[in-house]
N, C-alpha and C positions, 0 to 999 in steps of 0.2 A: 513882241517876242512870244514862240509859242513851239513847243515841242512836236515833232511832225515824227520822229518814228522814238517809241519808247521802249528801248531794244536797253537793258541794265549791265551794261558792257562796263567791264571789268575796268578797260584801259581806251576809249573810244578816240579812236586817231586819224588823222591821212585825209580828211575828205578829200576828193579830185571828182571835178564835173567831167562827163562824157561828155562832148555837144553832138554826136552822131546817135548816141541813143538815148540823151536825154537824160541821163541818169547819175545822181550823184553817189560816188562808192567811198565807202569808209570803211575801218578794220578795228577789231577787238586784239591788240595785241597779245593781251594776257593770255585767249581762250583759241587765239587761231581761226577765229573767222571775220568774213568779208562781207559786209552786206553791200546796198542799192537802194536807192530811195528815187521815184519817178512824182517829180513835184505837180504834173498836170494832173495822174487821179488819188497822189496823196499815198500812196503806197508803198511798203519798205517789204524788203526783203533777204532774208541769209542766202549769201551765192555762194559761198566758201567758207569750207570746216576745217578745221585742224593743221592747217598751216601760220607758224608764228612768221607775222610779217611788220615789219618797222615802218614802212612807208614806201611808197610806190607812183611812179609818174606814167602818163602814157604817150604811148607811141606814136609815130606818125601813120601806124595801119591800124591803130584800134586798140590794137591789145594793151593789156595790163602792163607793167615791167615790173617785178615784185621785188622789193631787195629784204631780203631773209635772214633766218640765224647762218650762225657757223659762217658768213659771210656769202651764204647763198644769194643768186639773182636767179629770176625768171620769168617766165610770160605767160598769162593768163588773158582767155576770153572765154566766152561763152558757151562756145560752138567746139574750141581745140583743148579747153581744159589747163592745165598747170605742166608746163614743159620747160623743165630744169634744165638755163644756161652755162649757169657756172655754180659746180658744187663749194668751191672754197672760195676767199681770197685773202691773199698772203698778209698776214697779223689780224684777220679778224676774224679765225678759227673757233675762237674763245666766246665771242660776242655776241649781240647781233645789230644788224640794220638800227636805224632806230627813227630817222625823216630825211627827207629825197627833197630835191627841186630838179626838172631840165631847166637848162639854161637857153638864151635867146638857137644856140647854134645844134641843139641836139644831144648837148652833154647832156650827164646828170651827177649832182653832187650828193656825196650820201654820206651823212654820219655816221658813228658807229656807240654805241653804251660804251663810259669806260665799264674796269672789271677790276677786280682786287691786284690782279699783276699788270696789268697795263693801261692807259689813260684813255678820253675818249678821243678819236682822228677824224679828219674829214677827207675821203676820199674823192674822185672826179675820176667817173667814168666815160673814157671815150668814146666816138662816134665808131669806133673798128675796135670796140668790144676789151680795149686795154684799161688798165685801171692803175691809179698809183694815190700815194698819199699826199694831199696838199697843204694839211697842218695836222701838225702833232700836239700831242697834250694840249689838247682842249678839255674843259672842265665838263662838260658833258652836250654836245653838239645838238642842235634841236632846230627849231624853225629856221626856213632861209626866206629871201626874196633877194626881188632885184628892182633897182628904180625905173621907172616909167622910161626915162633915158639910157637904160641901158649900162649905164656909167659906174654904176656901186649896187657892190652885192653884200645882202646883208647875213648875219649869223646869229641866233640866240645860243647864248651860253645859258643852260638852262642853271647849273651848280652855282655857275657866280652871278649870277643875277644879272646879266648883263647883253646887251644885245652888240653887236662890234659890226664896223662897214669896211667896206675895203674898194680901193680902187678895182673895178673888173676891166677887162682885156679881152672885147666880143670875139676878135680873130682865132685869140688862142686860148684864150679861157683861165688865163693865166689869174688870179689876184694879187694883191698889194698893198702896202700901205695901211698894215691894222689899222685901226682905232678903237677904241670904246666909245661909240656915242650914245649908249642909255644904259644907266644903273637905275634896276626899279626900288621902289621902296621896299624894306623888309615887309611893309606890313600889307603887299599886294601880294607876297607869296612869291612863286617862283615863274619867267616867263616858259612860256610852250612854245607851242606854235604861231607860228606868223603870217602875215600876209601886207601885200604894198596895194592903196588904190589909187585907181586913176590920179589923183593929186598928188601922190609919193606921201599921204597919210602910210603909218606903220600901227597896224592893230596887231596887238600879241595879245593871246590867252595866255590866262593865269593858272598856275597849278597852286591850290590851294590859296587863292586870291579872291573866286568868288566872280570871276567876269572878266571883262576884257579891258585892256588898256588902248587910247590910242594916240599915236603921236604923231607931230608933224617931221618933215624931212632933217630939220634940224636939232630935234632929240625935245623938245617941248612937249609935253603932257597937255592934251588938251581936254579928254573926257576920260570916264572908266564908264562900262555900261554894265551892269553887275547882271548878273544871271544863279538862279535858287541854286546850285550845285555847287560843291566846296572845290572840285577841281575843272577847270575847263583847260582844255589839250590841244586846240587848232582849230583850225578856220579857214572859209573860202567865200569867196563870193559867186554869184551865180546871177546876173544882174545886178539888181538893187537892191538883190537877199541876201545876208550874210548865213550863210550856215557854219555852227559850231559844234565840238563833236565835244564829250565831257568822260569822266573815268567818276569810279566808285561806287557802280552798280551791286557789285556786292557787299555793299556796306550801308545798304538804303533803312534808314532814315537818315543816321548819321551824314553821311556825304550828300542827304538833299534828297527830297524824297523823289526826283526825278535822275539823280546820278547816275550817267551813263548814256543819256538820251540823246538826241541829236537834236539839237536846236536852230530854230530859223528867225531870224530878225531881218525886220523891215530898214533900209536905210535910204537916204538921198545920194547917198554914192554907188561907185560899181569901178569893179575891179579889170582890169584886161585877163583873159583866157590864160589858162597856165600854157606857156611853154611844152612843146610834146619833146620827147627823146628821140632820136637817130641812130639807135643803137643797131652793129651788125656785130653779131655772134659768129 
């Protein structure tokens, strides 16, 4: 394990690998910026300032899909800049974005923060740019995946401690079938972000846990791999590197004298490509 950009980001979220330019990007939620990390010459970089962004999937032509406060969405690259899709959407005025997944068909599912008046939702936006709500009062919506087959999509409830699976429905995107298949211990703290590997292992970061957890398909604990920072936030694989993104930069020592960092770990597993979006505006 070994820190590769030491960027003291506030709220360090979202990794999503490019594989066309190679580049893995993550966001500072708290502070509104975007960076880039190019793992051949080791190099990090801030690409984007001042936009508060929850999480973000990409496209099937490249660009960014940013899902934003106030229930902003938009597209970001490099070359066209930040080009606002849709200024609102309807009950998540208040809020904002907060982690994305596309799905195998081009969706993408976006959570949202609860707020003092209303709970947190998980929305699905479709391939023609429509959007609706697909569960209500969720305790606070955060990592997703999907398994290796296609068959179950999963959800951290970050508040209740709990990760839930659901029958999915590749045609129509539909799911089904709650469940709660993992309640973490109190004393790991809170899950974050998640991801599924090639095995249908399920690794979730810890917020205030200290590392990561990982489980097999049927909700078994098999390791926790602890990392120096009090909060780790989400995760991706990139081969057989896990990179993880951490929060509490501004609170260094206390939160870990590297909090905030983006971290990379060596593993014998490796993860399939995220899924791109199909979104037409």
């Amino acid at each position: 394990m070994q820190v590769v950009a030491d960027f003291p980001c506030r709220c360090g979220e979202g990794p999503l690998w490019h594989p066309e330019s190679s580049l893995l990007y993550w966001i500072d939620v708290d502070t509104g910026d975007m960076f880039s990390y190019d793992p051949k010459v080791r190099s990090a970089a801030r690409v984007l300032q001042g936009e508060v962004i929850g999480g973000m999937s990409l496209q099937a032509d490249g660009q960014l899909l940013l899902f934003m406060q106030r229930g902003q969405i938009a597209l970001w690259g490099p070359e066209k800049g930040l080009q606002v899709q849709r200024d609102h959407t309807p009950g998540a005025e208040n809020t904002r974005f907060n982690d994305v997944i596309a799905d195998p068909q081009g969706r993408v599912f976006a959570g949202t923060m609860p707020e003092s008046d209303q709970p947190g939702k998980l929305y699905r936006l479709d391939r023609d740019g429509s959007i609706r709500v697909v569960l209500e009062k969720v305790g606070q919506p955060n990592g997703m995946a999907f398994s290796p087959d296609r068959k179950t999509f999963y959800l951290t409830d970050t508040r209740n401690r709990r990760i839930e699976s659901f029958r999915y429905h590749l045609d129509s995107g539909e799911i089904e079938e709650r469940k709660t298949l993992i309640e973490t211990p109190e004393e790991h703290g809170q899950p974050d972000g998640m991801t599924v590997d090639d095995q249908g292992n399920l690794w979730l970061a810890l917020w205030g846990g200290s590392g990561i957890l990982r489980y097999d398909p049927r909700g078994k604990q098999l390791e926790k791999i602890t990392l120096p920072v009090h909060n780790v936030t989400s995760l991706t694989f990139v081969g057989q590197s896990a990179y993880a993104t951490s929060a509490g930069g501004a609170h260094r020592p206390e939160a870990g004298e590297q909090a905030g960092s983006l971290f990379q770990l060596e593993t014998d597993l490796s993860a399939p490509l995220e899924f791109r979006s199909h979104i037409q505006f």
